[in-house]
Structures are given as structure tokens and as C-alpha cells.
C-alpha positions as a printed Julia matrix, in Angstrom:
135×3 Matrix{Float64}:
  89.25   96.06   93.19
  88.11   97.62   96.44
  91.09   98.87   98.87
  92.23   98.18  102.31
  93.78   99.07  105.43
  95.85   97.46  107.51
  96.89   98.84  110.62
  99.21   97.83  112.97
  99.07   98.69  116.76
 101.56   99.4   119.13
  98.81   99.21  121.97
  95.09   98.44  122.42
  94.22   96.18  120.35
  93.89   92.48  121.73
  97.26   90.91  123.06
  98.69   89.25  120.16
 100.01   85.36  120.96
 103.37   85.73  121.12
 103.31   89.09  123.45
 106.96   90.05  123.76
 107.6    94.25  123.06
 109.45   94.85  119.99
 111.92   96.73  122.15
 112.73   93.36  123.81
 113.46   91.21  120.69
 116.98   90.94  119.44
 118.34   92.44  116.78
 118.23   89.08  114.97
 114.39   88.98  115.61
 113.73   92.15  114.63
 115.38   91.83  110.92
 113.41   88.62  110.64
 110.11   90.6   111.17
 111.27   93.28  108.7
 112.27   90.41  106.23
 109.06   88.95  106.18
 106.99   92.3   106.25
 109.34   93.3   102.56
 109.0    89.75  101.42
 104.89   89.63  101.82
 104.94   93.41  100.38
 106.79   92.25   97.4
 104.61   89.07   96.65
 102.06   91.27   96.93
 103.65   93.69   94.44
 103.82   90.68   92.05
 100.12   90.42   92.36
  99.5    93.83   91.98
  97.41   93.89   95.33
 100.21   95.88   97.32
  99.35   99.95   96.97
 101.68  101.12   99.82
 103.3   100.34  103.49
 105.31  102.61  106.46
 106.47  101.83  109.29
 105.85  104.69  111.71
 107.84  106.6   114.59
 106.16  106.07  118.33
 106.6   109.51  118.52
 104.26  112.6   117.23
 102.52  115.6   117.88
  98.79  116.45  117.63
  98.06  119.62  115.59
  94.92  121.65  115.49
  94.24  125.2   114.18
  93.83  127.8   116.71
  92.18  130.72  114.95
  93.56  133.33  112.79
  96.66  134.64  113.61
  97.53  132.47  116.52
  99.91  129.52  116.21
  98.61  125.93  115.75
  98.29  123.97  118.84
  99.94  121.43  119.43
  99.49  118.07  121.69
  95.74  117.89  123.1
  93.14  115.91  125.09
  94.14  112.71  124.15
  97.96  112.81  123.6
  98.77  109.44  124.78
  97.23  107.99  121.97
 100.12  109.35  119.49
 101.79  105.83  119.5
  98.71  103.83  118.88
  99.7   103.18  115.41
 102.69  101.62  114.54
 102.82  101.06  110.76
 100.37  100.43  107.91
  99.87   98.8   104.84
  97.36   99.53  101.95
  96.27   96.88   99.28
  93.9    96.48   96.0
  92.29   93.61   96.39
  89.25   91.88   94.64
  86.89   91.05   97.78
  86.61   91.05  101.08
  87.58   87.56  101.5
  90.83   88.26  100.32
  91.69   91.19  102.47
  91.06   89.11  105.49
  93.39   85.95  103.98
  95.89   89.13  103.81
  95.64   90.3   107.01
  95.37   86.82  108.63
  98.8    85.79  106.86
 100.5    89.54  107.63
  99.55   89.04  111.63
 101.42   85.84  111.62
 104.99   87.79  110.92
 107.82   86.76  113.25
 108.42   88.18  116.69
 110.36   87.13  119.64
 111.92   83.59  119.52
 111.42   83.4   115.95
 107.62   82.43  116.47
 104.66   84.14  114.81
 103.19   87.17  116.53
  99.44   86.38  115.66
  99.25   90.16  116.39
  95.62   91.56  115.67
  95.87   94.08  112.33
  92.86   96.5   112.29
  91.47   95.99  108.32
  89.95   99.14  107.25
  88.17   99.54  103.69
  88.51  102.96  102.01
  85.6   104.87  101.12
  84.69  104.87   97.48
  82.36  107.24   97.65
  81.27  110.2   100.17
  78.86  109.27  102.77
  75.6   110.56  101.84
  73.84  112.26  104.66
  69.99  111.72  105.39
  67.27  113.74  107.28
């Protein structure tokens, strides 16, 4: 079993199809997304191929240590790209193949008007080992 990724994007990724801001969907449309997000997370469960999923916050902070004996800093270069990420799921599966059937059926969740999103998902794989460094 090899494990996977899958990030959503508020921003910069390709615009999905159905292009409509989550803050612009009705409340109806919204609990239709989140019912079909739980419902492919617990077929997955079935499977055993679901590991983990969040939803994340638009808001955060960027945190970096300072030195000893100063306070971390917060915020940085590149704050703006705090609400990049807007949720995640992890899976087990058994190839490659299968992540991207995953990810292909996860970007096709509901959005505005009922209709599929066909939002790109970024599909990570986890390191299994340390990457080995050459000279």
C-alpha cells in the first residue's frame, strides 16, 4: 500500500469547471458538498484506503524561530499564501492508478447549482523512505 495526498486549493491551482466561490453557494449547496466529501470518506473507510481528512480554516499564521530567547516570528515573506490550502485527505492505496481514480472521482464533488466542481486536487505520495543525498 503506498500513501497519498490529496490537497485541496482555495487558490492557484487551475480554475476548476464549475468556478463559483464556496462563499457564494447556498447553504443547500454547501451541505451537499460536505455530504458527498463524508460519504466518499466513508466508502473509502469500508475499503480500508481512507487514512485521514480536515477541512481547514482560510485563516493562519506563519511561524519561524527567531533565535534564543526572542519570541517566534510570526507572518513572513510570503503571507498571502496562508489560505492556499483548503482541506486534505490522506489514503492507503495499492498503486498509483488508483490514487488518481480517487482523486479524479473526489474533484467531481458538488458545488454551485448542484453540478460537479471538476476542481483540480494536488495528489501527493508520501515518502517511504528519506531521500538519500549524492555527491
Amino acid at each position: 500500500m503506498a500513501k497519498y495526498l490529496l490537497l485541496k486549493h482555495y487558490r492557484g491551482a487551475p480554475a476548476p469547471v464549475n468556478d463559483v466561490p464556496m462563499d457564494q453557494w447556498t447553504p443547500q449547496e454547501i451541505s451537499a458538498h460536505v455530504q458527498y466529501m463524508n460519504d466518499f470518506a466513508a466508502r473509502l473507510e469500508k475499503t480500508g484506503e481512507f487514512v485521514d481528512g480536515q477541512a481547514l480554516a482560510p485563516e493562519g499564521t506563519f511561524v519561524r524561530y527567531d533565535g534564543a530567547g526572542r519570541p517566534p516570528v510570526t507572518d513572513g515573506p510570503f503571507a498571502e499564501t496562508k489560505d492556499l490550502i483548503a482541506g486534505w485527505m490522506m489514503i492507503d492505496v495499492d498503486s498509483y492508478e488508483r490514487a488518481l481514480e480517487l482523486a479524479g472521482e473526489l474533484s467531481a464533488a458538488p458545488g454551485a447549482g448542484g453540478k460537479p466542481i471538476h476542481e483540480w486536487l494536488e495528489l501527493r505520495p508520501f515518502l517511504t523512505a528519506p531521500p538519500t543525498v549524492t555527491e
